[in-house]
C-alpha positions as CSV (number, residue, x, y, z in Angstrom):
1,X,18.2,-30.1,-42.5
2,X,14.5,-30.9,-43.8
3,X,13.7,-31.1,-39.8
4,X,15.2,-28.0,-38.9
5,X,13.7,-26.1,-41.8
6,X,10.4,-27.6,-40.7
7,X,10.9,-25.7,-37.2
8,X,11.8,-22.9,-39.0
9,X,8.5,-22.7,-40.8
10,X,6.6,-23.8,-38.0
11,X,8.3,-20.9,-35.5
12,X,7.1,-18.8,-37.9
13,X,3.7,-19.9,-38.5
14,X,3.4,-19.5,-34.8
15,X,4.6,-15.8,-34.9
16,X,2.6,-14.6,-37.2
17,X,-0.9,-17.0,-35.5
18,X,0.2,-14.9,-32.4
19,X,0.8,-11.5,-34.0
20,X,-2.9,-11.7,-35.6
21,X,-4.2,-13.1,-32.2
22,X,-2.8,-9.9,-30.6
23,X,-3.4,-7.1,-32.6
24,X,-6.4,-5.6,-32.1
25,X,-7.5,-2.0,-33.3
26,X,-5.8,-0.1,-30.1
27,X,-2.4,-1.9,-30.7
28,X,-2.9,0.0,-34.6
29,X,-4.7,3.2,-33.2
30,X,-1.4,3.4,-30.9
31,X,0.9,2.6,-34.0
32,X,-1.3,5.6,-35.9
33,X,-0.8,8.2,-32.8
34,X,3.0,7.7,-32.5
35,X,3.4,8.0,-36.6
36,X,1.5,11.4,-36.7
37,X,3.8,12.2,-33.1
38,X,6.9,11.3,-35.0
39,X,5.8,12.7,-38.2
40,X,8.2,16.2,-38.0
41,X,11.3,13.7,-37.4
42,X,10.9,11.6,-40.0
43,X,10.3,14.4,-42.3
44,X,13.4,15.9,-41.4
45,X,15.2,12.8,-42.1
46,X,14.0,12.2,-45.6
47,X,14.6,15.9,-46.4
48,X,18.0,15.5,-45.6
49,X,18.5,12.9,-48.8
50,X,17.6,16.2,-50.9
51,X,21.3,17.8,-50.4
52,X,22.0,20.2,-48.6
53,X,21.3,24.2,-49.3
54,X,23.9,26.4,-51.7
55,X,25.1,28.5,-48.1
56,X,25.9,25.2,-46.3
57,X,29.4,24.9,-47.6
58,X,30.0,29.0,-46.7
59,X,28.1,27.7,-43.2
60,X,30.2,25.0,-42.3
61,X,33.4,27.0,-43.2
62,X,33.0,30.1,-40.7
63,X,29.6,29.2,-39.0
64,X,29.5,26.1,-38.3
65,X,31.5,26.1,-35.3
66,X,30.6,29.1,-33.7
67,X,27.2,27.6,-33.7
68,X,28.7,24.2,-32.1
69,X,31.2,25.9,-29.5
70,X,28.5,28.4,-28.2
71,X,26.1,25.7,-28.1
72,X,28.6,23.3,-26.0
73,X,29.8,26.3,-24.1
74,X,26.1,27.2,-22.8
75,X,25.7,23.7,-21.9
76,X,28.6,22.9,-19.8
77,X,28.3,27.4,-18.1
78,X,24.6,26.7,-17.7
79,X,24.6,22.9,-16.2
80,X,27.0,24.0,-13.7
81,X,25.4,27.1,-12.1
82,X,22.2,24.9,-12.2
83,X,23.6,22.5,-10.3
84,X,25.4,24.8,-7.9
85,X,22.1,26.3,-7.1
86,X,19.6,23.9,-7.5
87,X,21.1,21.2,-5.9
88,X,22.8,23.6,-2.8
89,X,19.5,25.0,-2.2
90,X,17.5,22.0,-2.1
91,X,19.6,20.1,0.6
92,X,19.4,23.1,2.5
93,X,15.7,23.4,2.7
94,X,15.8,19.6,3.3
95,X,17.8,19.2,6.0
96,X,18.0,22.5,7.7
97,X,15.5,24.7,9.7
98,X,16.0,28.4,9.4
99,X,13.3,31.8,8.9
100,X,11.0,31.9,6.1
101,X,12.4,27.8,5.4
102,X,8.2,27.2,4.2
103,X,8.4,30.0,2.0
104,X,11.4,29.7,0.3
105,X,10.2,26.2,-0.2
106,X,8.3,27.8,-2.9
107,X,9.5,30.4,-3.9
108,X,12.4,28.7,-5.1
109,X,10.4,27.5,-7.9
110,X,9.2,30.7,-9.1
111,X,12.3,31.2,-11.4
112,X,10.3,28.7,-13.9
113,X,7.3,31.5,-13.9
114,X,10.0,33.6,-16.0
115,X,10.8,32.6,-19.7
116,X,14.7,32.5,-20.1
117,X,14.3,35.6,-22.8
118,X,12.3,37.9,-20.4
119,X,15.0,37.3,-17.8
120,X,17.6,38.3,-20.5
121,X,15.7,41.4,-21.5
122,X,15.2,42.4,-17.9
123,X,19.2,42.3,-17.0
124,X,19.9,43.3,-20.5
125,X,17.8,46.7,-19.0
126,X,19.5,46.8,-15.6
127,X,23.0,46.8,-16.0
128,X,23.2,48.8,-19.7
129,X,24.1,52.5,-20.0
130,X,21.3,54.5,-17.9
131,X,20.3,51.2,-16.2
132,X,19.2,50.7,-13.2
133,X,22.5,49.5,-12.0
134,X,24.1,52.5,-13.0
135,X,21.7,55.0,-10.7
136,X,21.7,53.0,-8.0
137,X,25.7,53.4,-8.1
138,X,25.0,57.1,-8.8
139,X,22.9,57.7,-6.3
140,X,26.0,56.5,-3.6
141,X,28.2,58.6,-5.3
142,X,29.7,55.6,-6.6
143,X,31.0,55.5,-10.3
144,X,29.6,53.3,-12.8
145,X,31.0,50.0,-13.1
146,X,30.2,48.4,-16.5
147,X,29.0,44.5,-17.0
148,X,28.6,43.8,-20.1
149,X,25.8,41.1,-20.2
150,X,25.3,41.1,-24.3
151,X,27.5,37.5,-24.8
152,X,27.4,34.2,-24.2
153,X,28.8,34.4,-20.4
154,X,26.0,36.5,-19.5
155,X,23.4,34.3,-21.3
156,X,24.7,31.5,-19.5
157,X,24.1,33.4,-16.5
158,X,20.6,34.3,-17.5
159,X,19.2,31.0,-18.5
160,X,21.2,29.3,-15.4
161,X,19.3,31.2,-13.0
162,X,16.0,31.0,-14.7
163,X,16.2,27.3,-15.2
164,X,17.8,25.6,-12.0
165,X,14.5,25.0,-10.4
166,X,14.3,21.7,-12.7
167,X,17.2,20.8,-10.6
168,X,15.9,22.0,-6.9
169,X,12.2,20.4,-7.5
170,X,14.0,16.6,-8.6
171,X,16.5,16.7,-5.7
172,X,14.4,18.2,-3.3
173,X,12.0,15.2,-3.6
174,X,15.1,13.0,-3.2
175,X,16.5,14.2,0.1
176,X,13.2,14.8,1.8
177,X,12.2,11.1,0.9
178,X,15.3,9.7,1.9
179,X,15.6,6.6,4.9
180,X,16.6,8.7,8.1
181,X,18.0,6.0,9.5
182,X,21.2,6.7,6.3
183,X,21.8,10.4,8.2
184,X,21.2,9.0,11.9
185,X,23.8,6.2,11.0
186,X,26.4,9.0,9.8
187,X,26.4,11.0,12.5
188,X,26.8,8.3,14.8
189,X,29.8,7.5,12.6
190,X,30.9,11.0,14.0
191,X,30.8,12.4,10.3
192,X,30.0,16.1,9.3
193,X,27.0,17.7,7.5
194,X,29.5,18.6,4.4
195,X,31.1,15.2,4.3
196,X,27.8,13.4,4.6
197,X,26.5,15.8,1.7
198,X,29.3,15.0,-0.6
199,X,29.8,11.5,0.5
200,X,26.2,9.6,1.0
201,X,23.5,12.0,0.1
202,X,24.9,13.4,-3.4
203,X,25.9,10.0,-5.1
204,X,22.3,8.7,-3.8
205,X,20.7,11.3,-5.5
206,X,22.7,11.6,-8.8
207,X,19.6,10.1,-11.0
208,X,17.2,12.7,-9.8
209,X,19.7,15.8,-10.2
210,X,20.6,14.5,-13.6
211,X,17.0,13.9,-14.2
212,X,16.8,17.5,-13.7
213,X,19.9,18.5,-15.6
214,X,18.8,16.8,-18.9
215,X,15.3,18.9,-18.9
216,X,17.5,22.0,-18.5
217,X,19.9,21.5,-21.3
218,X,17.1,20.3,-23.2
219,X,16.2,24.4,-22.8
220,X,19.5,25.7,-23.2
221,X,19.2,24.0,-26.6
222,X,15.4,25.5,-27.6
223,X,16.5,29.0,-26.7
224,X,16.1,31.5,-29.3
225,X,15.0,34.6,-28.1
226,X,17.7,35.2,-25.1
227,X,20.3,34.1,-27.8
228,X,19.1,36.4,-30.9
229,X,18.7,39.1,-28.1
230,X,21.9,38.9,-26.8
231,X,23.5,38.2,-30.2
232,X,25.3,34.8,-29.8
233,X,25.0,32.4,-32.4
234,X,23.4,28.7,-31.7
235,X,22.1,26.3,-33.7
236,X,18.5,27.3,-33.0
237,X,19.1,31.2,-34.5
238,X,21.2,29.6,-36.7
239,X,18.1,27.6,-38.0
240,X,16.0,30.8,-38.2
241,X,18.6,32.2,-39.9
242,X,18.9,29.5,-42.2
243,X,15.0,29.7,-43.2
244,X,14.1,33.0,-43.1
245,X,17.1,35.2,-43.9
246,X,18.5,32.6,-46.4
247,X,15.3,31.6,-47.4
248,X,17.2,28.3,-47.5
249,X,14.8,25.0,-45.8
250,X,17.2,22.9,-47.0
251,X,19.9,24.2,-44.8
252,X,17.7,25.1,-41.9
253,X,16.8,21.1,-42.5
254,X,21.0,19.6,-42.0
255,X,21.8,22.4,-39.1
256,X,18.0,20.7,-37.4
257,X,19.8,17.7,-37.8
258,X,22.6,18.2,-36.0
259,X,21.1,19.5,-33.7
260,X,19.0,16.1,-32.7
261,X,21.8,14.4,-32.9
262,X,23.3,16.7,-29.8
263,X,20.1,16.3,-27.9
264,X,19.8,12.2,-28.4
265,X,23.6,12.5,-27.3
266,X,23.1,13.8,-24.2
267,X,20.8,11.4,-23.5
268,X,22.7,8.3,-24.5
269,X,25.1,9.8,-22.0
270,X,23.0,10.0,-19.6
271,X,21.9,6.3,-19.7
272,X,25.5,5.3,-20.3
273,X,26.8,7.1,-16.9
274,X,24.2,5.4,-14.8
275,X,24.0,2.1,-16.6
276,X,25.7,0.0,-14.1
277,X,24.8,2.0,-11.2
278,X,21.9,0.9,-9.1
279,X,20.4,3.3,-6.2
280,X,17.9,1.6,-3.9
281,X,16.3,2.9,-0.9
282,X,14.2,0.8,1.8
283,X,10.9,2.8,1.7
284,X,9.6,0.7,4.6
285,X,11.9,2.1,7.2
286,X,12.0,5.8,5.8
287,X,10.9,8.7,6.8
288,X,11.3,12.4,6.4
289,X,14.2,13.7,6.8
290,X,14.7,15.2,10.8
291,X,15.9,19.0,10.1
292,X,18.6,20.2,11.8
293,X,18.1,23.7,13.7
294,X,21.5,25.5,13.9
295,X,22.6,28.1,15.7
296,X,21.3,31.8,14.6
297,X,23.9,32.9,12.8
298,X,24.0,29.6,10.5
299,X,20.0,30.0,10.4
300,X,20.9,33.6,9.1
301,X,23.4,32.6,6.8
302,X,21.6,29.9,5.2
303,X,18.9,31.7,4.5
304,X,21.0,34.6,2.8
305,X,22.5,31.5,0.8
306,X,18.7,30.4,-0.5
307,X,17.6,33.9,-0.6
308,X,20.5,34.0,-3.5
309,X,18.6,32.5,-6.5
310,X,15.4,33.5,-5.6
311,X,16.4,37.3,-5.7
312,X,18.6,37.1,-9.0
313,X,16.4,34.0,-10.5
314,X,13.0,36.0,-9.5
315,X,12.7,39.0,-7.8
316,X,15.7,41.6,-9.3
317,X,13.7,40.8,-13.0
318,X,10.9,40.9,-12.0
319,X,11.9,44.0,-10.0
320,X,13.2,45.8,-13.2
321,X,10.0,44.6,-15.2
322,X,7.5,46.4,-12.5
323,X,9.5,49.3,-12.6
324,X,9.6,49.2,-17.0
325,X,5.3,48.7,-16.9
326,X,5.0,52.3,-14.6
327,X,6.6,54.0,-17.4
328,X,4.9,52.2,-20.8
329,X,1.4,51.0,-19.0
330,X,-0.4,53.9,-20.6
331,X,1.5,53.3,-23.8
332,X,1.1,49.6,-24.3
333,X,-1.9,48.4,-21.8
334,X,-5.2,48.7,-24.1
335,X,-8.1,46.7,-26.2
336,X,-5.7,45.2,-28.5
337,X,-3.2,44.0,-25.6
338,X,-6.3,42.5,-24.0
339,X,-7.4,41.0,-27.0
340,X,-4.2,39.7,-27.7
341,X,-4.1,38.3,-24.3
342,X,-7.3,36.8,-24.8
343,X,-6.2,34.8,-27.6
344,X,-2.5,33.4,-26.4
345,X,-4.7,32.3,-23.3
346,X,-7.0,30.2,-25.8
347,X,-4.2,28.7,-27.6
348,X,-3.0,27.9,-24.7
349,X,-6.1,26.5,-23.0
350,X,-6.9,24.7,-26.3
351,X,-3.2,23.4,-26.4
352,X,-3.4,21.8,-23.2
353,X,-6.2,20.0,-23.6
354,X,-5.5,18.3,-27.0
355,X,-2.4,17.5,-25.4
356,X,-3.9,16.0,-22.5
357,X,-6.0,13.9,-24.6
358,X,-3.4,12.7,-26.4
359,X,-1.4,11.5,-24.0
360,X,-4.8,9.9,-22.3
361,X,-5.3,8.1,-25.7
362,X,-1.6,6.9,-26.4
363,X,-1.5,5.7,-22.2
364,X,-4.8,3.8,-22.4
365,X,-4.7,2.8,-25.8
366,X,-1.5,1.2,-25.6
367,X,-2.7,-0.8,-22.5
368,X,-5.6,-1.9,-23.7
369,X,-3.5,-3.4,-26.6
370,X,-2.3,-7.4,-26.3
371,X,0.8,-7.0,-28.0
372,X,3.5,-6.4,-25.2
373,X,6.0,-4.3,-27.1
374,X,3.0,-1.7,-28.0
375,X,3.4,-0.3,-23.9
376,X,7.2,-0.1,-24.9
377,X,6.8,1.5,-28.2
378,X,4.1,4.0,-27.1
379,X,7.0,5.3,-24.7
380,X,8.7,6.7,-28.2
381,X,6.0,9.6,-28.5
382,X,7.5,12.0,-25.1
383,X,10.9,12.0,-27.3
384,X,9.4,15.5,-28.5
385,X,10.1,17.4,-25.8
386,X,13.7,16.5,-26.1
387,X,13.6,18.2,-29.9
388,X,13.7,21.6,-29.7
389,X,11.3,23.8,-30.7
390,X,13.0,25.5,-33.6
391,X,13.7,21.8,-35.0
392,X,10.1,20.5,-34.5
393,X,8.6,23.8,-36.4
394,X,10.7,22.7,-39.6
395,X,9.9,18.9,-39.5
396,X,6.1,20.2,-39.7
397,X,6.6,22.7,-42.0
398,X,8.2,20.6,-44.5
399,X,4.7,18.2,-44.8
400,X,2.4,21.1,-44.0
401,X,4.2,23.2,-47.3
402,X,3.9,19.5,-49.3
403,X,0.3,18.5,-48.6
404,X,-0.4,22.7,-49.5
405,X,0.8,22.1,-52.8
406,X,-0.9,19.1,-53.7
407,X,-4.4,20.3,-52.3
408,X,-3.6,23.7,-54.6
409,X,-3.1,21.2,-57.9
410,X,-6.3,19.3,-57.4
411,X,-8.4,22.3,-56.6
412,X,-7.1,24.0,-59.9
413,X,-7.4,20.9,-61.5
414,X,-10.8,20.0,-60.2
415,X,-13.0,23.1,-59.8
416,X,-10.2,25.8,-61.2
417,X,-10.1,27.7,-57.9
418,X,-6.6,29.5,-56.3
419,X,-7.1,28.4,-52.7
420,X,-4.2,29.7,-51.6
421,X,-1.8,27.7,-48.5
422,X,-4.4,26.3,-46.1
423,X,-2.6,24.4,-43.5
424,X,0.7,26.1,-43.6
425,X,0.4,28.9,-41.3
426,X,-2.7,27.9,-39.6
427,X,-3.4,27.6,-36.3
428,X,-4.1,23.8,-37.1
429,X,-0.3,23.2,-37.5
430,X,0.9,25.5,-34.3
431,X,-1.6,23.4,-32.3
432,X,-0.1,20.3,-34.1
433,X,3.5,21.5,-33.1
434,X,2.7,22.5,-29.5
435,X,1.3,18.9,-29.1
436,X,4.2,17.3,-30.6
437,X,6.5,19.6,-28.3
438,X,4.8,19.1,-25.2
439,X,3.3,15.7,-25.2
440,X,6.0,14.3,-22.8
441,X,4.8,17.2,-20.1
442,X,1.1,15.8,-20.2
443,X,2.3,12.1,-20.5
444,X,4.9,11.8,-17.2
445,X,2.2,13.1,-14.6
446,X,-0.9,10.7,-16.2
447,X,1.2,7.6,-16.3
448,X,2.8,8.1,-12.9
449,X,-0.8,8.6,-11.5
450,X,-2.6,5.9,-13.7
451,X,0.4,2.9,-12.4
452,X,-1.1,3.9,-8.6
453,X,-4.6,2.4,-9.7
454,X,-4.8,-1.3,-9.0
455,X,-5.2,-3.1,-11.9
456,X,-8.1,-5.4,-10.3
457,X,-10.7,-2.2,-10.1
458,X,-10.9,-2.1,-14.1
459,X,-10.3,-6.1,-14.3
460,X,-13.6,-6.5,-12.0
461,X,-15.5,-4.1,-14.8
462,X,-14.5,-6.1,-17.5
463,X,-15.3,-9.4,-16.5
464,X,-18.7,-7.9,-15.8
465,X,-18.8,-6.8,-19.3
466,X,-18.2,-3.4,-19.4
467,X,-16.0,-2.1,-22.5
468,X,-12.6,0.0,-21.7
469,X,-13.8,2.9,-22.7
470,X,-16.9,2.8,-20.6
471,X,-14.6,1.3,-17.7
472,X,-12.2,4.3,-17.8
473,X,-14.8,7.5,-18.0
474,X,-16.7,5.4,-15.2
475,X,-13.7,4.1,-12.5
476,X,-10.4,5.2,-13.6
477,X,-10.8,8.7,-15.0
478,X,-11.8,9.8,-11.5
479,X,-8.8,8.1,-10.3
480,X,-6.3,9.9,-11.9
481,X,-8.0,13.2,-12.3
482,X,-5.1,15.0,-10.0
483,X,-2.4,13.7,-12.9
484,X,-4.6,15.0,-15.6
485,X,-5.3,18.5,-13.8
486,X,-1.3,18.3,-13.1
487,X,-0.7,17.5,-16.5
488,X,-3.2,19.9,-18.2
489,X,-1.5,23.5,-16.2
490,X,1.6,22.4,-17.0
491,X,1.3,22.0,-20.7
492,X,-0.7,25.7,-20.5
493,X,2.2,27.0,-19.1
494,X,4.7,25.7,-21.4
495,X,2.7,27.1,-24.4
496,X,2.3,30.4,-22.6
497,X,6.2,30.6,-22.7
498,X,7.1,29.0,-25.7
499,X,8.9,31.5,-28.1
500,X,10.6,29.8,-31.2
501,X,8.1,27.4,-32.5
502,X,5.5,30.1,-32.3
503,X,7.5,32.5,-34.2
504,X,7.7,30.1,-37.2
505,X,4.5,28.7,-37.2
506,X,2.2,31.2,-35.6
507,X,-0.6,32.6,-38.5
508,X,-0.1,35.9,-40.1
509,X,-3.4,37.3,-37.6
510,X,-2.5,35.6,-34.7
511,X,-0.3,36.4,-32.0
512,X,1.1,35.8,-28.2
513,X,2.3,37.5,-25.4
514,X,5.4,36.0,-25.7
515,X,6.2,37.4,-29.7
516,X,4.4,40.1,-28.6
517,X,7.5,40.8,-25.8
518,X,10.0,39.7,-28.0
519,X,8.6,42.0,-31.6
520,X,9.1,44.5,-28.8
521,X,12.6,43.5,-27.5
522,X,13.6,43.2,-31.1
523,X,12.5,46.7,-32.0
524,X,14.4,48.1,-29.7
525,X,11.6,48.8,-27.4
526,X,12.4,46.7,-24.2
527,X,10.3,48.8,-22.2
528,X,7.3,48.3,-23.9
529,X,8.2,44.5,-23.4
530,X,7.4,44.7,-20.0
531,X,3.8,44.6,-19.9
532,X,3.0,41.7,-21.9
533,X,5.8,40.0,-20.0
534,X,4.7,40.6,-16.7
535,X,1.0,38.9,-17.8
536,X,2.9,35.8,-19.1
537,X,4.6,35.8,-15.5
538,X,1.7,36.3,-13.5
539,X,-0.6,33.8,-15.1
540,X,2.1,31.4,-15.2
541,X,3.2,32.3,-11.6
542,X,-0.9,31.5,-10.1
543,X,-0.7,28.0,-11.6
544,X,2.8,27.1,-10.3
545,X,1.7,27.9,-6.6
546,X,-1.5,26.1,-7.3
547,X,0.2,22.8,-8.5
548,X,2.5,22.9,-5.5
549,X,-0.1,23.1,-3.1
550,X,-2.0,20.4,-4.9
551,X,1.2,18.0,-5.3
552,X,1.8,18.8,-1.4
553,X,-1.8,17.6,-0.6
């Protein structure tokens, strides 16, 4: 006994000799960065032990689950016309060769360029009373048909074909990479394209299309603006609700909740589907995959099938929206919408780079650190981009509203002066939010480029003496400049779009183009909407095509 409790002792001695041998101010930087990344979650969670809000029992009763039924319902509508399209078109511009094949290569991702709401106000437009729908009928002496697009299956239609290019990018990159030698080998066998699709190439590239899927239902859950618009209830309008109709946070707080505990489901799923699956592929013996050039009808055909979500994903809305901006651009285009252009561009600009040096920081910081389970750890901070927006807003409200108060008391204490709320409703907590939100978009692209630098390029600096930071600004920040550049436009265009956690958090005398088009959707001006829609499409759009080239390169 006395021997083993000696071990015992000395085991720990030995821990804790270690743990102070490897800690070293990045390993507690790191720890700091992922506590202030975390910070909204954990405020949530501690909330929750205050009880929940005097509506929640009248909420759970009749609201409850409508909110959890529309919410599953858009989930299971939307992830299968994503997958439909996104996965259909991919293989086809893959493995087939047929007109415009370069092009469509492309556009195919320009559905993303679109927020989800926009798209809903733009069909909303075509196919009401007076639509555009309607006079085209007219004008073939046809009679009106009416689609009713104002419930959840049309918002499931909406947000499925403005979100399945997160599907057609991941499986895209999957086929094209695949071995050849896995197609050559099945048509030798003597089997078809449609068995060798459903057979080899789709269970191969499950972990990339459900890579996809997860990022899309991860938007089906932040929607607000398509939802309010449309009038169905989810959790995220019934969290606005909750907070600004009810004027109830602690409610807003429990349905937040649930809400994570949806989103971590999914991915738990996820992991658990695939967890003893293994997918290898032999990248020494593959190649591009050899296209197949059918026959002109099929060539015609095919492309008609591509041409599909392109034309309702991109050009019908966009279509609608071009024709809505000739009728309000005299109305709507002027100083102010240019200022207020100005400024959404800034936040965003300024958004994307505190996000890019952020996820620069926790990446380097956390490799520079001795500890082992720091790299591991630091992993814990892209877990924001799963939370929805709406959800992420009331985590940093909660603190902001807190730290408020206190800084009130001790300047009325101190020097008798009303200050007022100074970080609540600043643009210091949106920018907060936004970094929170989209950290995971900057942090992906950096890591995946940094892991292509050999380790021996900043070893050799350091045995020579040079410090890490010196080491990275000097040899590997000019390695990985093409993730940072990737990572930077893509955070810029997520704020652009992002629509809930700017409507709870944005100051009182600050705006963006995208509350701009939805104050304008709301008011029952959806032609008005247009204008400052079309910007946030077009200066989306330019950096889309400039990232593909670039990745392509």
């Amino acid at each position: 006994m006395k021997q083993a409790g000696s071990n015992n002792i000395f085991s720990y001695k030995y821990r804790l000799k270690r743990l102070r041998r490897d800690s070293n101010y990045w390993a507690i930087l790191t720890l700091v960065l992922l506590a202030f990344i975390a910070l909204p979650v954990i405020s949530i969670g501690v909330k929750l032990f205050a009880g929940p809000g005097e509506t929640w029992g009248h909420i759970v009763d009749n609201l409850l689950f409508d909110y959890l039924g529309n919410s599953l319902f858009l989930i299971l509508a939307c992830g299968t016309l994503v997958l439909l399209l996104g996965v259909s078109s991919a293989w086809l511009v893959a493995r087939f060769e047929f007109p415009l094949r370069k092009q469509m290569e492309w556009l195919l991702i320009l559905p993303l360029a679109i927020p989800g709401y926009i798209v809903a106000y733009a069909y909303a437009g075509i196919f009401d009373y007076g639509g555009s729908f309607q006079l085209l009928l007219e004008s073939i002496g046809l009679e009106f048909i009416r689609i009713d697009m104002m419930n959840k299956y049309g918002l499931a239609f909406v947000l499925g074909i403005s979100l399945f290019p997160y599907v057609y990018v991941s499986s895209r990159a999957f086929f094209m990479n695949q071995a050849n030698s896995l197609l050559e080998a099945s048509e030798m066998l003597g089997v078809g394209q449609v068995k060798t699709f459903f057979r080899l190439m789709l269970p191969m590239a499950r972990p990339a299309i459900v890579a996809g899927l997860i990022l899309v239902l991860m938007e089906v859950l932040n929607d607000y603006g398509a939802a309010k618009y449309y009038g169905v209830n989810t959790f995220t309008t019934g969290i606005f609700r909750s907070w600004f109709a009810l004027e109830e946070p602690e409610t807003a707080v429990y349905l937040s909740a649930l809400l994570i505990v949806i989103v971590f489901t999914l991915i738990l799923l996820e992991k658990f589907q695939r967890r003893n699956v293994q997918f290898n592929s032999n990248r020494s013996n593959s190649k591009s995959i050899d296209r197949i050039k059918p026959g002109r009808q099929k060539r015609s055909l095919i492309f008609l099938v591509v041409l599909i979500p392109v034309f309702l994903g991109f050009i019908l809305p966009v279509g609608q929206l071009i024709y809505w901006a000739t009728l309000t651009f005299d109305k709507v285009f002027n100083s102010s919408f240019l200022a207020l252009s100005l400024q959404s561009f800034w936040i965003a600009f300024l958004t994307a780079f505190m996000t890019v040096v952020m996820a620069v920081t926790l990446i380097y910081f956390s490799k520079w650190s001795r500890m082992s389970f720091i790299k591991n750890v630091a992993k814990l901070g892209v877990l924001g981009y799963a939370i929805p927006g709406a959800v992420i807003a009331i985590g940093i409200m909660i603190p902001m509203i807190s730290l408020d108060k206190w800084l009130i008391s001790i300047f009325d204490k101190v020097l008798n002066l009303d200050i007022g709320l100074i970080i609540t409703g600043s643009l210091v907590a949106l920018i907060y939010a936004y970094v929170v939100r989209f950290l995971a978009v900057a942090y992906n692209p950096i890591e995946s480029t940094s892991l292509k630098v050999s380790k021996t390029i900043p070893d050799s600096s350091r045995i020579l003496g040079v410090g890490n930071i010196r080491t990275f600004f000097r040899i590997e920040f000019p390695l990985i400049r093409t993730g940072i550049a990737s990572a930077f436009i893509l955070v810029f265009i997520d704020v652009l779009k992002e629509l809930p956690l700017t409507l709870i958090l944005k100051p009182f005398h600050v705006n963006t183009l995208a509350v701009k088009a939805y104050e304008y959707a709301s008011d029952e001006m959806v032609m008005e909407a247009a204008i400052p829609s079309l910007f946030i499409i077009i200066t989306v759009m330019l950096p889309v095509i400039f990232l593909n080239r670039m990745l392509i390169k």
